[in-house]
N, CA, C and O atoms as CSV, one atom per row, in Angstrom:
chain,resi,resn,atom,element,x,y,z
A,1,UNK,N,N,-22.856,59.450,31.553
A,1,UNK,CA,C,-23.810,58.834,30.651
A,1,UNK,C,C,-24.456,57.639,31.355
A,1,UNK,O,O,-23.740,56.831,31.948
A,2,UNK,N,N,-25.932,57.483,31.305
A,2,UNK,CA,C,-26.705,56.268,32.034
A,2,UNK,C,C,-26.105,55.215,31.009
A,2,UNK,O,O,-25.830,55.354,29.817
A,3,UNK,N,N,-25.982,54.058,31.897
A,3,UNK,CA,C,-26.310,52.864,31.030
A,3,UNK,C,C,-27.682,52.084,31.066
A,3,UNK,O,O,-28.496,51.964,31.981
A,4,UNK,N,N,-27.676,51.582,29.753
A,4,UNK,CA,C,-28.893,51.379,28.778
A,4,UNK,C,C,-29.614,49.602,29.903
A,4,UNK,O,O,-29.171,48.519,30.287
A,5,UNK,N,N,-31.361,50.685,29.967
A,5,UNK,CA,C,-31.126,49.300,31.134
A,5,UNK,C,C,-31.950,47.995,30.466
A,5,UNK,O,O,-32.974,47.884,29.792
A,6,UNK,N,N,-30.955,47.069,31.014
A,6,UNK,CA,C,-30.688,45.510,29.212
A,6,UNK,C,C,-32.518,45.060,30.117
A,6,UNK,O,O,-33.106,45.510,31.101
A,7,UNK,N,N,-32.741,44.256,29.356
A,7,UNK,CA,C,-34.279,43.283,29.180
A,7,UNK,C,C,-34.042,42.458,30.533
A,7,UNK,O,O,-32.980,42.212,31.105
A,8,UNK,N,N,-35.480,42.071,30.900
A,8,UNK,CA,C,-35.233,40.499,31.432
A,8,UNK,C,C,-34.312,39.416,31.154
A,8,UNK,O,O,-33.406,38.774,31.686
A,9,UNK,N,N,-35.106,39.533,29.839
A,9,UNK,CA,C,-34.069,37.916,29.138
A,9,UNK,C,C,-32.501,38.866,29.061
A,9,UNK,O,O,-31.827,38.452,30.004
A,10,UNK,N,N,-32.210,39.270,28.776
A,10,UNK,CA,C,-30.969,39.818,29.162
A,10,UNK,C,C,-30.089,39.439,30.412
A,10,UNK,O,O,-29.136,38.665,30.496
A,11,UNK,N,N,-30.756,40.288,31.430
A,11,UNK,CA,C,-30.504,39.922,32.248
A,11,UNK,C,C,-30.504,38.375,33.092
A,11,UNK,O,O,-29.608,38.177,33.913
A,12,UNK,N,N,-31.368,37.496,32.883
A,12,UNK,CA,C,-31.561,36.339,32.962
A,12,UNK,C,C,-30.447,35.413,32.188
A,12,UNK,O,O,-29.878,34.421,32.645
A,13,UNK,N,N,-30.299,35.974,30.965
A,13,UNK,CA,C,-28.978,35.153,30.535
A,13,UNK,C,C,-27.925,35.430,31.119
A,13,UNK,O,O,-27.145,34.494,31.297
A,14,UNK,N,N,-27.516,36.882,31.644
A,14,UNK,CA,C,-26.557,36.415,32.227
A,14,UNK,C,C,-26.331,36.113,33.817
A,14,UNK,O,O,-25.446,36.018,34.667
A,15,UNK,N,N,-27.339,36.052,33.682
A,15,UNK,CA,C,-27.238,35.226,35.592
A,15,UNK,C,C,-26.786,34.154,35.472
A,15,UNK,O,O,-25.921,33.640,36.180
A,16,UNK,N,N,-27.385,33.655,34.460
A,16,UNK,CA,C,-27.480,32.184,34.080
A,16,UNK,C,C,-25.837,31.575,33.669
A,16,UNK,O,O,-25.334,30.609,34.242
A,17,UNK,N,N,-25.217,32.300,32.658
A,17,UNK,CA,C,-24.281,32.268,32.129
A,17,UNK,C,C,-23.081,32.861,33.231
A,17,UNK,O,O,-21.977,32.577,32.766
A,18,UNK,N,N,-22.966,33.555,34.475
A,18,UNK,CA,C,-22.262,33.439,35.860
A,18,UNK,C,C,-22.418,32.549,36.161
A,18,UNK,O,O,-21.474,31.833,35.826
A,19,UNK,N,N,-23.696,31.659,37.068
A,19,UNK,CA,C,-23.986,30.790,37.455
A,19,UNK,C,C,-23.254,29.676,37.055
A,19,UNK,O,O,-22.265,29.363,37.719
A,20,UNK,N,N,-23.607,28.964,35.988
A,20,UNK,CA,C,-22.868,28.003,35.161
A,20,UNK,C,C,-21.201,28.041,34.942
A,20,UNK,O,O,-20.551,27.107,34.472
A,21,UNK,N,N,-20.660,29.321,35.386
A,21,UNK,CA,C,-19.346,29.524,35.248
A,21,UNK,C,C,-18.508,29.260,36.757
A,21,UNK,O,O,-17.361,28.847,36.931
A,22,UNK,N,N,-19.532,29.661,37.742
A,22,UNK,CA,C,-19.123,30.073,38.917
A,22,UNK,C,C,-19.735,27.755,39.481
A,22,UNK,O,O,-19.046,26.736,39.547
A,23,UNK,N,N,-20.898,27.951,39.664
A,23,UNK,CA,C,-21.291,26.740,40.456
A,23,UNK,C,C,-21.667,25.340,39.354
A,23,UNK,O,O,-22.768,24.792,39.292
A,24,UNK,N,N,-20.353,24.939,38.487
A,24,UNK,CA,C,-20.919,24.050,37.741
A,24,UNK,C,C,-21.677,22.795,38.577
A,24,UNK,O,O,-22.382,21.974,37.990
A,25,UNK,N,N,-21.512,22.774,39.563
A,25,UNK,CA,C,-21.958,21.325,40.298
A,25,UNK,C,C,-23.289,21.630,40.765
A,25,UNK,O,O,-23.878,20.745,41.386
A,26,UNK,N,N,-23.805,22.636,40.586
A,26,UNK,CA,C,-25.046,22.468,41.010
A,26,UNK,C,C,-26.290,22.863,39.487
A,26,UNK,O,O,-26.238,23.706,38.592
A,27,UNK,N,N,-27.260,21.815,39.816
A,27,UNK,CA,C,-28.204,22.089,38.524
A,27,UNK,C,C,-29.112,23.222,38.631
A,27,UNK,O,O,-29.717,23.680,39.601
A,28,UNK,N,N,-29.046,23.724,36.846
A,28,UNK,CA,C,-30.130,25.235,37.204
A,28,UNK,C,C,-30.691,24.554,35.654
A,28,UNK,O,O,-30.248,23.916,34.699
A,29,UNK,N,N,-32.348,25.355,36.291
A,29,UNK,CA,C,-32.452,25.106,34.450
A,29,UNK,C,C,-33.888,26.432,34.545
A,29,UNK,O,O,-34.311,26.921,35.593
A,30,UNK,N,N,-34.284,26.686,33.415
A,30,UNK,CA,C,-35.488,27.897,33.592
A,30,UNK,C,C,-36.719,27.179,33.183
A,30,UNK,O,O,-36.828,26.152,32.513
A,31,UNK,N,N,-37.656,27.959,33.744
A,31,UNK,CA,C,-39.026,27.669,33.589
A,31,UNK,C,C,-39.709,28.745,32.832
A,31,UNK,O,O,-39.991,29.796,33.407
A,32,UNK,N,N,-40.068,28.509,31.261
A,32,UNK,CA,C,-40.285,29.141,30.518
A,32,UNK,C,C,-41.983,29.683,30.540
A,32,UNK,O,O,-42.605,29.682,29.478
A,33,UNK,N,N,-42.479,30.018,31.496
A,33,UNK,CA,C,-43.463,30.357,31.680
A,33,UNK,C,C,-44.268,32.038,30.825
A,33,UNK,O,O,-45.434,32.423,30.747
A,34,UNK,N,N,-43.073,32.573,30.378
A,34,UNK,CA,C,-43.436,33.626,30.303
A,34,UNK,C,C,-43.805,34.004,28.338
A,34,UNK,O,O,-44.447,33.172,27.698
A,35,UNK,N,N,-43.340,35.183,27.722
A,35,UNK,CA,C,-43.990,35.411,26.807
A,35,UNK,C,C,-45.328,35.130,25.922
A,35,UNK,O,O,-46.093,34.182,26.098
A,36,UNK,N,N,-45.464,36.230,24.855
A,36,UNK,CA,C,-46.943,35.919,24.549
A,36,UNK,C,C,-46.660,34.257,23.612
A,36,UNK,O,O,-45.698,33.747,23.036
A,37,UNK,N,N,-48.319,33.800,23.926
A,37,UNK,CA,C,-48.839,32.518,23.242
A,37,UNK,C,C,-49.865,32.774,22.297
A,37,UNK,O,O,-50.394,33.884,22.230
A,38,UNK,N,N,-50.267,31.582,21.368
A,38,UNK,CA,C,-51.431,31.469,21.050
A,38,UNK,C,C,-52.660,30.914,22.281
A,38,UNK,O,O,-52.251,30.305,23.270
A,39,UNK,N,N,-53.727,31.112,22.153
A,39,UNK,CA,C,-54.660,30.450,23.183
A,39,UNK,C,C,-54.566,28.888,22.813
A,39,UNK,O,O,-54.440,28.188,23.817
A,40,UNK,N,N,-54.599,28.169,21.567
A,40,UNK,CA,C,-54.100,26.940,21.679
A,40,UNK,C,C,-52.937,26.444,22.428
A,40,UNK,O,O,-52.817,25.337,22.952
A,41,UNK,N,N,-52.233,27.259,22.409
A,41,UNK,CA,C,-50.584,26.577,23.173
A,41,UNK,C,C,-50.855,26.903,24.216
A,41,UNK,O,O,-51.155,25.959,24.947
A,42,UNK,N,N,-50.900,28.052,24.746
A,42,UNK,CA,C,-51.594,28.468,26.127
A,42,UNK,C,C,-51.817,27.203,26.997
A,42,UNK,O,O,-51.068,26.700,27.835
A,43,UNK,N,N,-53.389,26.719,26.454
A,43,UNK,CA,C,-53.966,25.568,26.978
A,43,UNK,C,C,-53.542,24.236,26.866
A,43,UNK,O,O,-53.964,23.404,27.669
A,44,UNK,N,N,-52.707,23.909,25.912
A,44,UNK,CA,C,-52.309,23.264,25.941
A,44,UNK,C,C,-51.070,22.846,26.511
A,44,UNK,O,O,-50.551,21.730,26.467
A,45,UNK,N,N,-50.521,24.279,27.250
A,45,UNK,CA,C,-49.046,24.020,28.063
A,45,UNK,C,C,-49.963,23.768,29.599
A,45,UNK,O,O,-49.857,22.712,30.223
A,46,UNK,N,N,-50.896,24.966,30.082
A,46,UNK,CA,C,-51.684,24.330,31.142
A,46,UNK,C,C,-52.222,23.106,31.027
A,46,UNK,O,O,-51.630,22.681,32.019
A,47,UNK,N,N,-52.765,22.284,30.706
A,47,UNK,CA,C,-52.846,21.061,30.521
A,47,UNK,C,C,-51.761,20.323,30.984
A,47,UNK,O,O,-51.808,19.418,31.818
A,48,UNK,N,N,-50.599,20.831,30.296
A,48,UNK,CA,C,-49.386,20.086,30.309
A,48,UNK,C,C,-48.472,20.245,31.898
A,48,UNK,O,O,-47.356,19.739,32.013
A,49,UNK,N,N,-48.992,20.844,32.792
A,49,UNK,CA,C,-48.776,21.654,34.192
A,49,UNK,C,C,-48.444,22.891,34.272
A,49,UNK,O,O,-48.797,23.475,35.297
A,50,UNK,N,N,-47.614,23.720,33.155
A,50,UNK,CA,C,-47.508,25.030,32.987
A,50,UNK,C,C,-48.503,25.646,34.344
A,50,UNK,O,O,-49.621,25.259,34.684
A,51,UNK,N,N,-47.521,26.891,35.040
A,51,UNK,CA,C,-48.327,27.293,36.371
A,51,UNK,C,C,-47.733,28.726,36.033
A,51,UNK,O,O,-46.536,28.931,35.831
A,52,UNK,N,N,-48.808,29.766,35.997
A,52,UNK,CA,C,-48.256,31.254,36.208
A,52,UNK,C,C,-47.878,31.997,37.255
A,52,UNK,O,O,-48.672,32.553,38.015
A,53,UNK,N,N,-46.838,32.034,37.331
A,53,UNK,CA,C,-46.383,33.002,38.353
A,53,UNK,C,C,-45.047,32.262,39.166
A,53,UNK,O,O,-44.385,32.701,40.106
A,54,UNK,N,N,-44.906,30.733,38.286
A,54,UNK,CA,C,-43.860,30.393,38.982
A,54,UNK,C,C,-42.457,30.847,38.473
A,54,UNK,O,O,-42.219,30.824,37.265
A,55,UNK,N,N,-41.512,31.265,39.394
A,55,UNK,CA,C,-40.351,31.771,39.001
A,55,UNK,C,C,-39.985,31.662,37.882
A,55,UNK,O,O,-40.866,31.256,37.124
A,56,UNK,N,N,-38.928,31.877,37.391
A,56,UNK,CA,C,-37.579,32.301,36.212
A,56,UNK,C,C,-36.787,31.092,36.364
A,56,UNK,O,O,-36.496,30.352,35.424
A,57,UNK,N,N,-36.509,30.945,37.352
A,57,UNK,CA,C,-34.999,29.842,37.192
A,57,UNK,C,C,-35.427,28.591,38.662
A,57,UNK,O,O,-36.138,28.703,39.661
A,58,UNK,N,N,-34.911,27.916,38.328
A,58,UNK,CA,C,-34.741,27.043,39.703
A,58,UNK,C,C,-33.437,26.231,39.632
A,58,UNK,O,O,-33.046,25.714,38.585
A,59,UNK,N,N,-32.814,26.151,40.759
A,59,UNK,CA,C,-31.520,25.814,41.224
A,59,UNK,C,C,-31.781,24.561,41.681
A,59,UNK,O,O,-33.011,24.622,41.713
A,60,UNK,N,N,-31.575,23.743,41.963
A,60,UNK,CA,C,-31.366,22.270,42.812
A,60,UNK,C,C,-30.346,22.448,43.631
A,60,UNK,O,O,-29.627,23.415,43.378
A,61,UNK,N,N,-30.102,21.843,44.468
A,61,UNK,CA,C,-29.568,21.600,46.287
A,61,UNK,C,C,-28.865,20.717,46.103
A,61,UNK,O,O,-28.962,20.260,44.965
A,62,UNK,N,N,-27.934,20.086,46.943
A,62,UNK,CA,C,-27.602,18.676,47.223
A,62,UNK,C,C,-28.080,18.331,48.296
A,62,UNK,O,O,-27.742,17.313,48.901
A,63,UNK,N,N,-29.342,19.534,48.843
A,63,UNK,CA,C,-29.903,18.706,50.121
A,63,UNK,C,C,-31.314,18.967,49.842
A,63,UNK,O,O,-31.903,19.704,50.631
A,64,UNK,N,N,-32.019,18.429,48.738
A,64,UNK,CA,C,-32.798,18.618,48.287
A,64,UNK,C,C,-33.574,19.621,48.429
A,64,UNK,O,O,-34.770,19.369,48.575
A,65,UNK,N,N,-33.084,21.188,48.429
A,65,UNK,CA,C,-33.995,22.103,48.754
A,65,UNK,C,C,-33.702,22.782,47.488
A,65,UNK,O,O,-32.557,22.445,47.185
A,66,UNK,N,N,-34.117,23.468,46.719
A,66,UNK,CA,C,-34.330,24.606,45.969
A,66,UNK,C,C,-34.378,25.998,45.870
A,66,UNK,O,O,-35.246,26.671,46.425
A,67,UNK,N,N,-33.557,26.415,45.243
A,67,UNK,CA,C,-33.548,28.485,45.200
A,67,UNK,C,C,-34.151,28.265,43.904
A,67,UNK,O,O,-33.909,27.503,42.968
A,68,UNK,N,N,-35.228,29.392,44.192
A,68,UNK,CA,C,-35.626,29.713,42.582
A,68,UNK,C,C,-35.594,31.642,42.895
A,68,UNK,O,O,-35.809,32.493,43.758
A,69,UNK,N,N,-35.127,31.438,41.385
A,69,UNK,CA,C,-34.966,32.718,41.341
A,69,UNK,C,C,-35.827,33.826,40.101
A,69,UNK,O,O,-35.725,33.819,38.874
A,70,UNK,N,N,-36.576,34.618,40.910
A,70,UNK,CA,C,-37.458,35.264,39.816
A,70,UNK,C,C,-36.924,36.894,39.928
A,70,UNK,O,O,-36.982,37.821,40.735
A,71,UNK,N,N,-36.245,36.545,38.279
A,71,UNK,CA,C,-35.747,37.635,37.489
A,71,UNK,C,C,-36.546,38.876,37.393
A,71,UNK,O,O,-37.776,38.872,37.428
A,72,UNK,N,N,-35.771,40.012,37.262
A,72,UNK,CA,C,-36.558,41.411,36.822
A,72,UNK,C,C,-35.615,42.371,36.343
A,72,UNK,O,O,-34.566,42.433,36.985
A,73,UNK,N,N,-35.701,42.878,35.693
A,73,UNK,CA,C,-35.207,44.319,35.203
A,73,UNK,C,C,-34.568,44.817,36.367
A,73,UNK,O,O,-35.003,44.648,37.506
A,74,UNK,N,N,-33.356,45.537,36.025
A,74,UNK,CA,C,-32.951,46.713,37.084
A,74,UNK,C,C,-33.980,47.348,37.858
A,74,UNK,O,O,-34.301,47.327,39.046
A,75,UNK,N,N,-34.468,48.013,36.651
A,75,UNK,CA,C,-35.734,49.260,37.075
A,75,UNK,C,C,-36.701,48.942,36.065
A,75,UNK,O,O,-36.447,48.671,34.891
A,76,UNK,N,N,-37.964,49.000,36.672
A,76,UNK,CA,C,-39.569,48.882,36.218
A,76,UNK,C,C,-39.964,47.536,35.952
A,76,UNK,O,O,-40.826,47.261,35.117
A,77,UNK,N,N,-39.124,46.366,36.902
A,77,UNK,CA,C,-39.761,45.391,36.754
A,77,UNK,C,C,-40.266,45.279,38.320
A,77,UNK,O,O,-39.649,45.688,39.304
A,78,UNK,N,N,-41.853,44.462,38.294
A,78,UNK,CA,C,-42.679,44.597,39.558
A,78,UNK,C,C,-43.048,42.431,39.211
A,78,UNK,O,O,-43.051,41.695,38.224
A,79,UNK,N,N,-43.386,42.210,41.305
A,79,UNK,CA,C,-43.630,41.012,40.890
A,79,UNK,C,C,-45.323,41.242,41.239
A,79,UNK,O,O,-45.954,41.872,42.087
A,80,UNK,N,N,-45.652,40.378,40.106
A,80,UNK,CA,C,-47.328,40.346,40.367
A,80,UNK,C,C,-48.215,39.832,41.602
A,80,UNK,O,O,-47.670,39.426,42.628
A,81,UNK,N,N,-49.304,39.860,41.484
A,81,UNK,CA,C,-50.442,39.242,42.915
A,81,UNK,C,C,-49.487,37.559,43.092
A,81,UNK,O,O,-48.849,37.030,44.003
A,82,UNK,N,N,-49.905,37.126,41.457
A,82,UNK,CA,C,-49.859,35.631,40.928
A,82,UNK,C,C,-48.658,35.364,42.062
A,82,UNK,O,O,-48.586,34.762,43.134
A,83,UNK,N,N,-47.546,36.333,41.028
A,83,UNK,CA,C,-46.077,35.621,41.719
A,83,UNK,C,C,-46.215,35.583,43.370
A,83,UNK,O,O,-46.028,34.577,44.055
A,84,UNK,N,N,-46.531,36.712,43.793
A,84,UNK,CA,C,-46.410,36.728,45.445
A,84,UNK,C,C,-47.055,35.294,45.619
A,84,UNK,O,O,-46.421,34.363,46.114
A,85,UNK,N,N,-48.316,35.184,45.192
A,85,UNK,CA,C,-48.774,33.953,46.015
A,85,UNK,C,C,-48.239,32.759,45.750
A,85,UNK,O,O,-48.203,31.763,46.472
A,86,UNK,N,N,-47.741,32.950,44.454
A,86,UNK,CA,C,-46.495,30.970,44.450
A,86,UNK,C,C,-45.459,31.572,45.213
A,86,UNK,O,O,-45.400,30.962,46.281
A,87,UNK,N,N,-44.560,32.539,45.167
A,87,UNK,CA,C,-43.895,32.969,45.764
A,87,UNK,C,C,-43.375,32.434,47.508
A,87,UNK,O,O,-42.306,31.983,47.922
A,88,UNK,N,N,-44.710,32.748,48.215
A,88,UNK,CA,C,-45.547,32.179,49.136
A,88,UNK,C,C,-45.478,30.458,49.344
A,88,UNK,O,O,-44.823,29.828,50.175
A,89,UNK,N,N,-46.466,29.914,48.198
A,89,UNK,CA,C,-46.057,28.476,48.554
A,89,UNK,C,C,-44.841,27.925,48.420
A,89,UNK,O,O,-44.445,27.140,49.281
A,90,UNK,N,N,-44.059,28.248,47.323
A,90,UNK,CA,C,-42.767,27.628,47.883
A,90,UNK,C,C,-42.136,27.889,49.016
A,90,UNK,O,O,-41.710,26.904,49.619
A,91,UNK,N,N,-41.875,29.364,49.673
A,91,UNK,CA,C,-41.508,29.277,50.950
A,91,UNK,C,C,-41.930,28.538,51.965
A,91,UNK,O,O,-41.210,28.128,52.875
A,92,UNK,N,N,-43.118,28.343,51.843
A,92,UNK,CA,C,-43.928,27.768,53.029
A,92,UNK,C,C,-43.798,25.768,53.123
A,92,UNK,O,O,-44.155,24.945,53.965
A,93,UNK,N,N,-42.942,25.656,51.473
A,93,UNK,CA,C,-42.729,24.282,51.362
A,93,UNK,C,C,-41.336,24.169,51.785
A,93,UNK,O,O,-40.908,23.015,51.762
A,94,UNK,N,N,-40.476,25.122,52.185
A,94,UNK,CA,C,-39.127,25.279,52.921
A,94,UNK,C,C,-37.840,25.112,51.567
A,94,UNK,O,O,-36.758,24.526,51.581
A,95,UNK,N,N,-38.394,25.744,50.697
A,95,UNK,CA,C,-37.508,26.301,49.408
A,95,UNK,C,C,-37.269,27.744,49.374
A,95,UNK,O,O,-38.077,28.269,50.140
A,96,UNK,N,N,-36.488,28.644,48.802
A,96,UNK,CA,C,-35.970,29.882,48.822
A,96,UNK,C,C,-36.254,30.717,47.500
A,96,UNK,O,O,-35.480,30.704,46.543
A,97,UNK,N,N,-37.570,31.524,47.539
A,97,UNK,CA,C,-37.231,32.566,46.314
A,97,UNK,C,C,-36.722,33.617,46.139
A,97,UNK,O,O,-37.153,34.557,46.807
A,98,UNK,N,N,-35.693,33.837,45.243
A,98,UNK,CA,C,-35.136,34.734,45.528
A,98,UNK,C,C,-35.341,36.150,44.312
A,98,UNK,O,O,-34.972,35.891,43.167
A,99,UNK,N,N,-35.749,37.179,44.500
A,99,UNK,CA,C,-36.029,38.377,43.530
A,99,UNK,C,C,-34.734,38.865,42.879
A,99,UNK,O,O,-33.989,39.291,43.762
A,100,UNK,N,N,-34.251,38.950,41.802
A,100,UNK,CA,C,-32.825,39.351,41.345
A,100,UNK,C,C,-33.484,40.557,40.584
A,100,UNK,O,O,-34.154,40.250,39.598
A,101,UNK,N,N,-33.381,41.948,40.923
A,101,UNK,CA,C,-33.579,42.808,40.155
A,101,UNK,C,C,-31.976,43.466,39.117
A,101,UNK,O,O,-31.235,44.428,39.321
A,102,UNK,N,N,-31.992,42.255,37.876
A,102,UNK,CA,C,-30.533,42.622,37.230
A,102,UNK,C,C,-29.885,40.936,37.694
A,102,UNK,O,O,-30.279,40.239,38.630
A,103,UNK,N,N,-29.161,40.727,37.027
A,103,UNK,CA,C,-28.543,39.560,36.821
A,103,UNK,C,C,-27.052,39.673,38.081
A,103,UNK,O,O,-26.374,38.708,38.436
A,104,UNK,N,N,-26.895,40.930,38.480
A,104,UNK,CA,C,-26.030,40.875,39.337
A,104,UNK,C,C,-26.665,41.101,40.720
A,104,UNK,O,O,-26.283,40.403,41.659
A,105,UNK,N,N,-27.493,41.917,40.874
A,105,UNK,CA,C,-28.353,41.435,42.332
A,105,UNK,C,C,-28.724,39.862,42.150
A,105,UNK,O,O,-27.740,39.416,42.740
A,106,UNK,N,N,-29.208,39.094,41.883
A,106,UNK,CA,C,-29.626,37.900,41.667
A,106,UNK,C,C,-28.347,37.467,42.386
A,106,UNK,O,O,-28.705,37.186,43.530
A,107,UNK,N,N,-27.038,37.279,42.270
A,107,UNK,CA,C,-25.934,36.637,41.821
A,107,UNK,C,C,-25.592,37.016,43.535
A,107,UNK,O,O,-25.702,36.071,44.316
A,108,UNK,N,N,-25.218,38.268,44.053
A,108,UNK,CA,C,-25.230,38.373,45.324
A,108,UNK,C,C,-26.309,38.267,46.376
A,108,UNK,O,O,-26.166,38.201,47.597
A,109,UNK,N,N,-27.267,38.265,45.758
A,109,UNK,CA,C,-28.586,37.308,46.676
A,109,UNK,C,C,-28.141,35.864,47.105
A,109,UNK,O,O,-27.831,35.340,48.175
A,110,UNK,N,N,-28.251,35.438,45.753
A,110,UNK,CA,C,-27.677,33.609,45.825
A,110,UNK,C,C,-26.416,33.712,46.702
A,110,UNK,O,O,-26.532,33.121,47.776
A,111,UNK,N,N,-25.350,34.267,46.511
A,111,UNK,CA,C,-24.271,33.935,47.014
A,111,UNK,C,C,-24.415,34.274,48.441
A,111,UNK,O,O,-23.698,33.608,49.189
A,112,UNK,N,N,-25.180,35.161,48.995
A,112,UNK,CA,C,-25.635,35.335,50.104
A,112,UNK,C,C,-25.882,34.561,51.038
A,112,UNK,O,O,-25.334,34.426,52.133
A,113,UNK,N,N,-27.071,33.846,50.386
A,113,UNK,CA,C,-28.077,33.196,50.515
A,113,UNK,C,C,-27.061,31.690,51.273
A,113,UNK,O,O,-27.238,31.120,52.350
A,114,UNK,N,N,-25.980,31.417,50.148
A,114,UNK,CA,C,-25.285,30.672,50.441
A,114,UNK,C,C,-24.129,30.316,51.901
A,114,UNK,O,O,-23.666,29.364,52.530
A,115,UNK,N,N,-24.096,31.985,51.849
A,115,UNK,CA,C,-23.210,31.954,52.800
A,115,UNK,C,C,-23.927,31.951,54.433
A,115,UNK,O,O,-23.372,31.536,55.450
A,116,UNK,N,N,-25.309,32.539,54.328
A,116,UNK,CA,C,-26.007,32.380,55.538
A,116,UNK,C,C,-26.478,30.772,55.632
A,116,UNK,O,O,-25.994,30.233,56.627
A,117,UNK,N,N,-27.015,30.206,55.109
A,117,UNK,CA,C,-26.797,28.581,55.175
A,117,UNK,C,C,-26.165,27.708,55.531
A,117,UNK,O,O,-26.679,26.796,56.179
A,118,UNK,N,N,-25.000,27.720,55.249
A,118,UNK,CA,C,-23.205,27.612,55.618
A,118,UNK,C,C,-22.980,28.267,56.947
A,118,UNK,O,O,-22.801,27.462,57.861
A,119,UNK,N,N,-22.955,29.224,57.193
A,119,UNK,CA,C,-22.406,29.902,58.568
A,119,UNK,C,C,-23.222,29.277,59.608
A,119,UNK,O,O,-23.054,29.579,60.790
């Protein structure tokens, strides 16, 4: 029998909810960029700096660098033009994005991620 494949936010919670279990010392918090708006709030979150296409989550460093991590579905989640190109500037600002397709790829990305840093 397939298992049933869970949402973004699904999945995003529980990255989130490992994370917090596994690395309490380091800060994560999400960037709620996504779902539908009214065009008033819309503009009024751009106004407010709201930027599309920037990741799902961002991690903090103790050496001031940043993993952000942009969430997706197991299967049939795609990252857009938008995302590639922030995608892009943060790398190029010497921060790490990382694609988690599923809350457990995410989780061995990061930890990866960690261990090539370290070594």
């Amino acid at each position: 029998m397939n298992k049933p494949i869970l949402s973004e936010h699904l999945e995003q919670c529980g990255f989130v909810s490992w994370f917090r279990r596994k690395y309490p010392e380091y800060f994560i918090f999400a960037v709620p960029n996504g779902d539908k708006r009214s065009i008033s709030v819309a503009k009024r979150l751009k106004a407010e700096g709201v930027v599309a296409g920037v990741p799902d989550i961002c991690i903090v460093l103790p050496d001031e660098k940043c993993v952000w991590i942009e969430m997706k579905r197991t299967k049939g989640g795609r990252v857009s033009d938008e995302q590639k190109k922030i995608h892009k500037t943060i790398d190029g600002l010497g921060h790490t994005v990382i694609i988690g397709k599923g809350a457990k790829d995410a989780s061995d990305k990061f930890e990866n991620y960690l261990l090539t840093r370290s070594g």
